[in-house]
PDB file with one MODEL, atoms N, CA, C and O in Angstrom:
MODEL        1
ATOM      1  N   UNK A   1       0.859  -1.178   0.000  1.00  0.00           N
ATOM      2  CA  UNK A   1       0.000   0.000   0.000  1.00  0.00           C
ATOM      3  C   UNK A   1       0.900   1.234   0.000  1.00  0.00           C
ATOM      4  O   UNK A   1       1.982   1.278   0.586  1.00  0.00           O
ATOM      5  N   UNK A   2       0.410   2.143  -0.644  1.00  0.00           N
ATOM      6  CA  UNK A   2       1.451   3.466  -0.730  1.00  0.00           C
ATOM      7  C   UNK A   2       0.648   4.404  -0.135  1.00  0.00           C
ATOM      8  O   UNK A   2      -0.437   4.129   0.377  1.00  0.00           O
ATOM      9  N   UNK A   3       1.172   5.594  -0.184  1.00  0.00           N
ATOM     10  CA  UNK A   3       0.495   6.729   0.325  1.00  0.00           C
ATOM     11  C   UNK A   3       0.241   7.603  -0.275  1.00  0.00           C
ATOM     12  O   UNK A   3       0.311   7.074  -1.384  1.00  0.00           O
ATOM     13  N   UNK A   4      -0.179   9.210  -0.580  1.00  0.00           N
ATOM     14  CA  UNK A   4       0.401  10.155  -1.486  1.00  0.00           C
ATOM     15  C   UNK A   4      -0.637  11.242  -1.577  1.00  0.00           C
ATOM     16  O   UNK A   4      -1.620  10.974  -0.886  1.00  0.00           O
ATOM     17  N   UNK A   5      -0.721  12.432  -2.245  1.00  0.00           N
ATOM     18  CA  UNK A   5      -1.783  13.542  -2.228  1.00  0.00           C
ATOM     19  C   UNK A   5      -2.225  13.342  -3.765  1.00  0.00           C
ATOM     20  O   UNK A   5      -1.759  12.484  -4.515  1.00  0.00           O
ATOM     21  N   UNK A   6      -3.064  14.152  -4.045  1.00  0.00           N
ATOM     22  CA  UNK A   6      -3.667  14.030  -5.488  1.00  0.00           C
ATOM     23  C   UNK A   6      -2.910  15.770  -5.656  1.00  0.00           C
ATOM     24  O   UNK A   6      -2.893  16.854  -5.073  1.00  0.00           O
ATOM     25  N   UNK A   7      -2.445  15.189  -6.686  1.00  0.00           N
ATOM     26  CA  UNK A   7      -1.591  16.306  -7.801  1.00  0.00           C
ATOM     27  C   UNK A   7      -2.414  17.322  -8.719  1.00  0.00           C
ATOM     28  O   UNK A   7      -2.328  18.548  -8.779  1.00  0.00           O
ATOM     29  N   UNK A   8      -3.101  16.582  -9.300  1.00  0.00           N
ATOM     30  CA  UNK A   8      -3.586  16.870 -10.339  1.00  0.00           C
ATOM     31  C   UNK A   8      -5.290  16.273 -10.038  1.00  0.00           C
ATOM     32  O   UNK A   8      -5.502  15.327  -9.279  1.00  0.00           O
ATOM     33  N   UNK A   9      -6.515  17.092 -10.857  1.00  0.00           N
ATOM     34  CA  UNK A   9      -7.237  15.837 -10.915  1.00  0.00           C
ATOM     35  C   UNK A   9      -8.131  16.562 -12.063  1.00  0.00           C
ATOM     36  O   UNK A   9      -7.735  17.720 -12.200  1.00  0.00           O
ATOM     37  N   UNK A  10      -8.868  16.350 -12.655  1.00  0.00           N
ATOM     38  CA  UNK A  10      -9.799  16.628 -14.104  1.00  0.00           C
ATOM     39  C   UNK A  10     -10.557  15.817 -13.780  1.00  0.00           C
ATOM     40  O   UNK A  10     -10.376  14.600 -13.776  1.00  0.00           O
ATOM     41  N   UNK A  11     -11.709  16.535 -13.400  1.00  0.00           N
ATOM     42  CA  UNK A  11     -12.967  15.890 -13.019  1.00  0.00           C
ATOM     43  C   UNK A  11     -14.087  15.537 -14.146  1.00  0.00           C
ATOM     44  O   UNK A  11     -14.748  14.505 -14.268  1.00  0.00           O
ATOM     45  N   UNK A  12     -14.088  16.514 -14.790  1.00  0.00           N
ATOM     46  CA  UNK A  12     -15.007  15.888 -16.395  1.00  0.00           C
ATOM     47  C   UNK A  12     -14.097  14.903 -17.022  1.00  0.00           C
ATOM     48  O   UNK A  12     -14.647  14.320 -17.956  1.00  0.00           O
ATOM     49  N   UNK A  13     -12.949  14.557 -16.812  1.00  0.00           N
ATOM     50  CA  UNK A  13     -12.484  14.000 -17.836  1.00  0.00           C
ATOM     51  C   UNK A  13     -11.952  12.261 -16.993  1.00  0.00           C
ATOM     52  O   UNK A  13     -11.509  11.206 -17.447  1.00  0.00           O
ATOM     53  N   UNK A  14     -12.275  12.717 -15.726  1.00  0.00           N
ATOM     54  CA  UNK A  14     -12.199  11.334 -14.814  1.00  0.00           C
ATOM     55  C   UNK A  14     -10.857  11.232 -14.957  1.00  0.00           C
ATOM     56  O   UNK A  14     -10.952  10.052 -15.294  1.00  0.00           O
ATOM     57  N   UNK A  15      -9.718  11.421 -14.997  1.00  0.00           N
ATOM     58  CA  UNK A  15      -8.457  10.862 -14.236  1.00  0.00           C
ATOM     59  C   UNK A  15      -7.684  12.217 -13.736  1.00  0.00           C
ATOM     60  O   UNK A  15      -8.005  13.400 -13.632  1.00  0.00           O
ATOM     61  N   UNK A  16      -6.604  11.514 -13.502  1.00  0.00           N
ATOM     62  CA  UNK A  16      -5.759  12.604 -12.064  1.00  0.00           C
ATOM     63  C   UNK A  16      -4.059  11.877 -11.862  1.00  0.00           C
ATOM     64  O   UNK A  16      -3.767  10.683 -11.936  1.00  0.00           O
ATOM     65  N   UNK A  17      -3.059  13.146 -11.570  1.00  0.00           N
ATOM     66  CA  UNK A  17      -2.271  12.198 -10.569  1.00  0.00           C
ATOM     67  C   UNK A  17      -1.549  12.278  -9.345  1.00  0.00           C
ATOM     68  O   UNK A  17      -1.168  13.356  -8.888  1.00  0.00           O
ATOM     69  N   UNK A  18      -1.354  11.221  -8.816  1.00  0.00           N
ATOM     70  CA  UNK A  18      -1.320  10.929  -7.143  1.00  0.00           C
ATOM     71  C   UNK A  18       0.236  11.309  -6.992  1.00  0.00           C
ATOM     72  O   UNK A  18       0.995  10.559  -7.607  1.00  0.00           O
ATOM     73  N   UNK A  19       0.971  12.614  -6.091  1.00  0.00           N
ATOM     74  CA  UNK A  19       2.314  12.512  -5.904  1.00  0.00           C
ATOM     75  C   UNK A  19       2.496  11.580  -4.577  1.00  0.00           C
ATOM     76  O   UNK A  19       1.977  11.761  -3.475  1.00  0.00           O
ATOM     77  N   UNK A  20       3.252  10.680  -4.928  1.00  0.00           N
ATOM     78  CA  UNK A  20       3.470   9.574  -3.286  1.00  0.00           C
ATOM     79  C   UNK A  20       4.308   9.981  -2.644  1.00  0.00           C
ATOM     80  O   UNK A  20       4.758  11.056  -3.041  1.00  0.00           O
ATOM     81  N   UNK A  21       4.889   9.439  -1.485  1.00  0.00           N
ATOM     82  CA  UNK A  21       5.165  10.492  -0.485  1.00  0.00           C
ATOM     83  C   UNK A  21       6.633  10.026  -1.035  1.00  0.00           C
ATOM     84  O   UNK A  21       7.493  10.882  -0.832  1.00  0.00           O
ATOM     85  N   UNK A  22       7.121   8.772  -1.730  1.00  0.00           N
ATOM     86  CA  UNK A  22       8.710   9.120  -2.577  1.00  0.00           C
ATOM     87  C   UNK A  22       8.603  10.196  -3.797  1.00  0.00           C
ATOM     88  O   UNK A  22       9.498  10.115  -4.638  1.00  0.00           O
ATOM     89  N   UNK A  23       7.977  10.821  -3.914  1.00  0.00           N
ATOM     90  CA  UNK A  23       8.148  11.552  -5.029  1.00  0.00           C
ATOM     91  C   UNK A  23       7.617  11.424  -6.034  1.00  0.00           C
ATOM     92  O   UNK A  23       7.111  12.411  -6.568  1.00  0.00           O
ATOM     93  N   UNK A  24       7.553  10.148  -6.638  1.00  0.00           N
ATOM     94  CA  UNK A  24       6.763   9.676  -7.376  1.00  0.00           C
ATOM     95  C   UNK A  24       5.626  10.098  -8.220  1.00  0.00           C
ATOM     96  O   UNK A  24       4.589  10.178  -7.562  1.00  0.00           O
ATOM     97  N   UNK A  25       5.478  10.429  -9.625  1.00  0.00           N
ATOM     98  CA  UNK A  25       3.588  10.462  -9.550  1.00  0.00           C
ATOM     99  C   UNK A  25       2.904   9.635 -10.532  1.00  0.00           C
ATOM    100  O   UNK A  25       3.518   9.250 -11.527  1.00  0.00           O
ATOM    101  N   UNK A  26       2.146   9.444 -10.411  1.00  0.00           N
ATOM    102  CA  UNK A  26       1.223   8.073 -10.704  1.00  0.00           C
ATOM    103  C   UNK A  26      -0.049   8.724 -11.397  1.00  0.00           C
ATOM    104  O   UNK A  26      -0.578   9.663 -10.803  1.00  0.00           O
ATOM    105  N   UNK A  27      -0.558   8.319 -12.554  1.00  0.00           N
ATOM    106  CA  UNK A  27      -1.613   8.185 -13.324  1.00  0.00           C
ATOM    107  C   UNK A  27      -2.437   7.289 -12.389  1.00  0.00           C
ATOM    108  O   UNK A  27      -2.077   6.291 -11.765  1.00  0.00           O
ATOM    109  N   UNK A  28      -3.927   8.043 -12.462  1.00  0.00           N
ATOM    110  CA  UNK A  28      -5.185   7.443 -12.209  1.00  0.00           C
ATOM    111  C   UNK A  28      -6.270   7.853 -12.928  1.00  0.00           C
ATOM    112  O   UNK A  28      -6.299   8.967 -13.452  1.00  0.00           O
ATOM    113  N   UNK A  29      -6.995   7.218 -12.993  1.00  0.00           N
ATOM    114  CA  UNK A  29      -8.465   6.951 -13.569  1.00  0.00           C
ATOM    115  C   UNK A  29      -9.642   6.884 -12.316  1.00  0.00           C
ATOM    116  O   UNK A  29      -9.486   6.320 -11.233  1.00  0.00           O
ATOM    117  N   UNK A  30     -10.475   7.387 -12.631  1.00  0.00           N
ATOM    118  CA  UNK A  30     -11.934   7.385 -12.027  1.00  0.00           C
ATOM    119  C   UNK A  30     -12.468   6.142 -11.687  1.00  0.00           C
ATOM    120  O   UNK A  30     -12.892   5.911 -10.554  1.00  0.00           O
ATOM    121  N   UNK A  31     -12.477   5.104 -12.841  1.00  0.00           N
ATOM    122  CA  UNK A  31     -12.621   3.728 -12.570  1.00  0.00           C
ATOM    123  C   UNK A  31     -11.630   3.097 -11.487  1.00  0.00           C
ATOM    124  O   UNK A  31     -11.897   1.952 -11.123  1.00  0.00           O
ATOM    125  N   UNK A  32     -10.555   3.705 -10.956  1.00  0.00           N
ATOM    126  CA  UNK A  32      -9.539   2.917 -10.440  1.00  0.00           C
ATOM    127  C   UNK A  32     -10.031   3.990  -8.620  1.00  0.00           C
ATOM    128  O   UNK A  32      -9.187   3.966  -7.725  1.00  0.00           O
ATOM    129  N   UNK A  33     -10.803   4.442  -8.487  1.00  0.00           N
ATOM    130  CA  UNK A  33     -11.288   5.005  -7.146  1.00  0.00           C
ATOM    131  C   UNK A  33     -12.333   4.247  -6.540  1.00  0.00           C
ATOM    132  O   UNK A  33     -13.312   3.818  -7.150  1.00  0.00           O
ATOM    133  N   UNK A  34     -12.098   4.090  -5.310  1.00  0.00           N
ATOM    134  CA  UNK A  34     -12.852   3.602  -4.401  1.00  0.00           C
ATOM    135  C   UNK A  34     -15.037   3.775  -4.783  1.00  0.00           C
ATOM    136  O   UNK A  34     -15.547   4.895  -4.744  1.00  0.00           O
ATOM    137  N   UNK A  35     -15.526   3.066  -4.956  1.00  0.00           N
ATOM    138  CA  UNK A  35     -16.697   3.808  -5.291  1.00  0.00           C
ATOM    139  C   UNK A  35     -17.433   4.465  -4.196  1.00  0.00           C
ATOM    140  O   UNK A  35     -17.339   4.039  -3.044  1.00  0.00           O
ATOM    141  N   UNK A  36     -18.218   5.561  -4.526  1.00  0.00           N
ATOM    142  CA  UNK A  36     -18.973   6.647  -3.685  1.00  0.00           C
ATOM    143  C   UNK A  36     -17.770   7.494  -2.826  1.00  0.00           C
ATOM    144  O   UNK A  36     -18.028   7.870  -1.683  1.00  0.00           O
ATOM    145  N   UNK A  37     -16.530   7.755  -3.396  1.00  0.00           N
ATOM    146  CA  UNK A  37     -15.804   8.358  -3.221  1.00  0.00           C
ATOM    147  C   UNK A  37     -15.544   9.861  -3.573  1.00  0.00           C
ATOM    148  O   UNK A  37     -16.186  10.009  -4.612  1.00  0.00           O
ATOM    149  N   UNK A  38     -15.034  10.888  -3.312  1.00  0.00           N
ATOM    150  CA  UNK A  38     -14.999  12.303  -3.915  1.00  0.00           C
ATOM    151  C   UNK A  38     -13.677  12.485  -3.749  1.00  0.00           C
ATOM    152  O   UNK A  38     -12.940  12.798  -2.814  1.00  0.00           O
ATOM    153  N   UNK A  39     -13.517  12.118  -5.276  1.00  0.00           N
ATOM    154  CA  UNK A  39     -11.544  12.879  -5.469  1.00  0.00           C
ATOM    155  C   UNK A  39     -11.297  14.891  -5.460  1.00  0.00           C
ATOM    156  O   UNK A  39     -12.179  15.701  -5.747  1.00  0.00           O
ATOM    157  N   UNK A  40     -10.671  15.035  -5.280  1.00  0.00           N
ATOM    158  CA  UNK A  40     -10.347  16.170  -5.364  1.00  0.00           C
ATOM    159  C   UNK A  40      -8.528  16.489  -4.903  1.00  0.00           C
ATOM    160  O   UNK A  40      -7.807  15.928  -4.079  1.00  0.00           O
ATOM    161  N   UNK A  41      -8.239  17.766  -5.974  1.00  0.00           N
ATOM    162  CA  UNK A  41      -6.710  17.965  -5.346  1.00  0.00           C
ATOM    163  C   UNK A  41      -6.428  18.249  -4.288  1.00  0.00           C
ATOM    164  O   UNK A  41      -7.329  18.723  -3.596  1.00  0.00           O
ATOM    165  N   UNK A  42      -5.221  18.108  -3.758  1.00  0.00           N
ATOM    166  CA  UNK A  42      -4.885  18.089  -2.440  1.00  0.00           C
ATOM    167  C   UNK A  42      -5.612  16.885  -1.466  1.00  0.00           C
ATOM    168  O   UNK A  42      -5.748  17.002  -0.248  1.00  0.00           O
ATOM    169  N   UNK A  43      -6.020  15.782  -2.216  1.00  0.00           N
ATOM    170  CA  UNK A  43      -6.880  14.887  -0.629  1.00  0.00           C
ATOM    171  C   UNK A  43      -5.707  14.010  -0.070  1.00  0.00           C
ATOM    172  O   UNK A  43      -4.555  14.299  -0.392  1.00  0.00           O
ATOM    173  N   UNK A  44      -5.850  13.415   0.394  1.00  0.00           N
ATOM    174  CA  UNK A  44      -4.531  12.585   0.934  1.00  0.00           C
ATOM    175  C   UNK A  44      -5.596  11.166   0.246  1.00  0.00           C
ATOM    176  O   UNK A  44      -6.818  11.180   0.098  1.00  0.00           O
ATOM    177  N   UNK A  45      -4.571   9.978  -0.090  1.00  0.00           N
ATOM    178  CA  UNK A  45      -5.125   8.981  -0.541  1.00  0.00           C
ATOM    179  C   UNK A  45      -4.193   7.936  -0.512  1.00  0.00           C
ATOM    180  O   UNK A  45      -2.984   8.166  -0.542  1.00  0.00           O
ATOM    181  N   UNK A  46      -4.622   6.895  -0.462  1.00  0.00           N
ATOM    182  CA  UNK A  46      -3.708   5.402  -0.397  1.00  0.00           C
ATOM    183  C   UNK A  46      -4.400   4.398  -1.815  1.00  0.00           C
ATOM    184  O   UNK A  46      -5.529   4.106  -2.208  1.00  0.00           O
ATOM    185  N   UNK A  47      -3.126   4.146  -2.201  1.00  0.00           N
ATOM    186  CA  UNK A  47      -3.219   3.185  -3.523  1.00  0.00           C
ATOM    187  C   UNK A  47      -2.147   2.125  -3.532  1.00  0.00           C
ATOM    188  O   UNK A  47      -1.100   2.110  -2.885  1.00  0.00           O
ATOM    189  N   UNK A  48      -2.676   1.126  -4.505  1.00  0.00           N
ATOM    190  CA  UNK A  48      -1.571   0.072  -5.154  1.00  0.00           C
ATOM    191  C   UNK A  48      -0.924   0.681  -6.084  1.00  0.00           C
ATOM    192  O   UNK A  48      -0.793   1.904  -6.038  1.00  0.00           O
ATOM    193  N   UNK A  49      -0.418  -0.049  -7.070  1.00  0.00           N
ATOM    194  CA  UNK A  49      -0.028   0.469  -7.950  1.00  0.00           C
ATOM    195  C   UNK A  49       0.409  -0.902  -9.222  1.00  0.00           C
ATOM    196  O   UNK A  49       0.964  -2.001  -9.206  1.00  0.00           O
ATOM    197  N   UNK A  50      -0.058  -0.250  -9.937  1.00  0.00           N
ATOM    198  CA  UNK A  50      -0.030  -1.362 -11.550  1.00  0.00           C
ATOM    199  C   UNK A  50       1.116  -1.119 -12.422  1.00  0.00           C
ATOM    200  O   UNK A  50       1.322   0.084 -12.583  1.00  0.00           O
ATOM    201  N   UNK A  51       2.037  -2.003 -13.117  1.00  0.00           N
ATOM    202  CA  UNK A  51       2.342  -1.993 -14.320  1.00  0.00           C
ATOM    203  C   UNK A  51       1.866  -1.868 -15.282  1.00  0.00           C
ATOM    204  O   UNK A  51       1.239  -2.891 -15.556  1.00  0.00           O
ATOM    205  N   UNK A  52       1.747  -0.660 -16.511  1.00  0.00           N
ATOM    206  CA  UNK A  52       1.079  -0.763 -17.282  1.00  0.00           C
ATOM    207  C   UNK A  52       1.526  -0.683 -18.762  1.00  0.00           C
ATOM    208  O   UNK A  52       2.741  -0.832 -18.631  1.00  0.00           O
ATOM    209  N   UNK A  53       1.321  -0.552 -19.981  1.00  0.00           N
ATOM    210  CA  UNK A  53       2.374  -0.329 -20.463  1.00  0.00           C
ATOM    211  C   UNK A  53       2.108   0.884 -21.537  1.00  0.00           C
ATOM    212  O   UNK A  53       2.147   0.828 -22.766  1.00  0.00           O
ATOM    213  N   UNK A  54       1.815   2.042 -20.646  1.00  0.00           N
ATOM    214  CA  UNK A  54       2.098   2.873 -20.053  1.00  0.00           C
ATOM    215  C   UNK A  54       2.917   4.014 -19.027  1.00  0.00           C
ATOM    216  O   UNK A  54       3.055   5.236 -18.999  1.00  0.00           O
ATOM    217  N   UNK A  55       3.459   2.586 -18.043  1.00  0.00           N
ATOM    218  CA  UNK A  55       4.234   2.769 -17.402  1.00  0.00           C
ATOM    219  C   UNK A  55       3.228   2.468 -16.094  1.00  0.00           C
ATOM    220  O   UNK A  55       2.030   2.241 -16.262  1.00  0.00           O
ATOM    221  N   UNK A  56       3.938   2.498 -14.602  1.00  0.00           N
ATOM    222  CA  UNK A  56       3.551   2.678 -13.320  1.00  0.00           C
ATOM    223  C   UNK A  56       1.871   3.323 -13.223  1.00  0.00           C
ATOM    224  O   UNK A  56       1.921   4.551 -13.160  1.00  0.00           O
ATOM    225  N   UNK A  57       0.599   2.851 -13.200  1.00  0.00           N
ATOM    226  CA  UNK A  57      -0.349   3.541 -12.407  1.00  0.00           C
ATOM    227  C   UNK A  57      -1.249   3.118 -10.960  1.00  0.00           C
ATOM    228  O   UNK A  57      -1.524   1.977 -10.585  1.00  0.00           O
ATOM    229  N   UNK A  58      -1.492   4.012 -10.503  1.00  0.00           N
ATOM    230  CA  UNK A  58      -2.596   3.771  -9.447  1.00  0.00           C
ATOM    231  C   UNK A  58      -3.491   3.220  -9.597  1.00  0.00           C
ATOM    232  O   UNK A  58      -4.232   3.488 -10.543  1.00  0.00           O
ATOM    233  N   UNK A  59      -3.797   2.108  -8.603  1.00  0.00           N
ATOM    234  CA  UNK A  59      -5.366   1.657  -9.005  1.00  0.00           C
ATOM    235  C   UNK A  59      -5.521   1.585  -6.687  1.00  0.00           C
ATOM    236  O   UNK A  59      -4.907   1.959  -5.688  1.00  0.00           O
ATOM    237  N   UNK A  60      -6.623   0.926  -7.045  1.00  0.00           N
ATOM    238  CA  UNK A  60      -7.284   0.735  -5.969  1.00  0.00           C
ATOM    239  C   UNK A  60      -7.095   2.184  -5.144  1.00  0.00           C
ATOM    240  O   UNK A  60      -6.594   2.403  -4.041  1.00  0.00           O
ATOM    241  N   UNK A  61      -7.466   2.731  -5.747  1.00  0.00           N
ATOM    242  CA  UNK A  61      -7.205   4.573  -4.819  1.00  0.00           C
ATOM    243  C   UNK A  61      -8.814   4.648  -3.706  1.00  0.00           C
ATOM    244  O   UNK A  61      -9.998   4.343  -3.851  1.00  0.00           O
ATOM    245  N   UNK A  62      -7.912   5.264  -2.564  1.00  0.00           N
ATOM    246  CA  UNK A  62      -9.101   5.522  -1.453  1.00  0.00           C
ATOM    247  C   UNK A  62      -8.149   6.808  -1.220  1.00  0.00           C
ATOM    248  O   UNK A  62      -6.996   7.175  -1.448  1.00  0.00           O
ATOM    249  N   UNK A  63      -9.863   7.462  -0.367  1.00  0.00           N
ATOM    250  CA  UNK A  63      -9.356   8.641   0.726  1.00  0.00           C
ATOM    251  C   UNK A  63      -8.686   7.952   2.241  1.00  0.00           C
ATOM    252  O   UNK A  63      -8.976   6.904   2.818  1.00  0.00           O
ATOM    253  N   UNK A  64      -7.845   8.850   2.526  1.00  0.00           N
ATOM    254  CA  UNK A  64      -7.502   7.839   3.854  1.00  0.00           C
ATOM    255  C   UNK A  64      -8.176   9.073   5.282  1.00  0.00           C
ATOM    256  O   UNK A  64      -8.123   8.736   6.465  1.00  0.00           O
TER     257      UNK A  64
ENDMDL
END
């Protein structure tokens, strides 16, 4: 499990990304959020994280 704030987020357009607390930042998707959840920048949030090939993204994202 990682940790991290939301960076970025585009709400009509459903994705966002998560800076983790290494520095890191991570692509997410709307589909990849907790459901009945409310993303917004700056929330604090905990995720996995996928290989994609794409590269590195977030999935299983919650508010913590």
């Amino acid at each position: 499990m990682n940790y991290g704030t939301v960076k970025l987020w585009k709400n009509l357009e459903g994705w966002g990304f998560i800076e983790a607390e290494d520095g890191e930042d991570y692509f997410f998707n709307i589909s990849s959020v907790r459901k009945g959840q409310s993303i917004r920048e700056h929330a604090k949030v905990k995720f996995d994280t996928e290989e994609t090939s794409k590269g590195p993204q977030a999935v299983n994202v919650s508010l913590t």
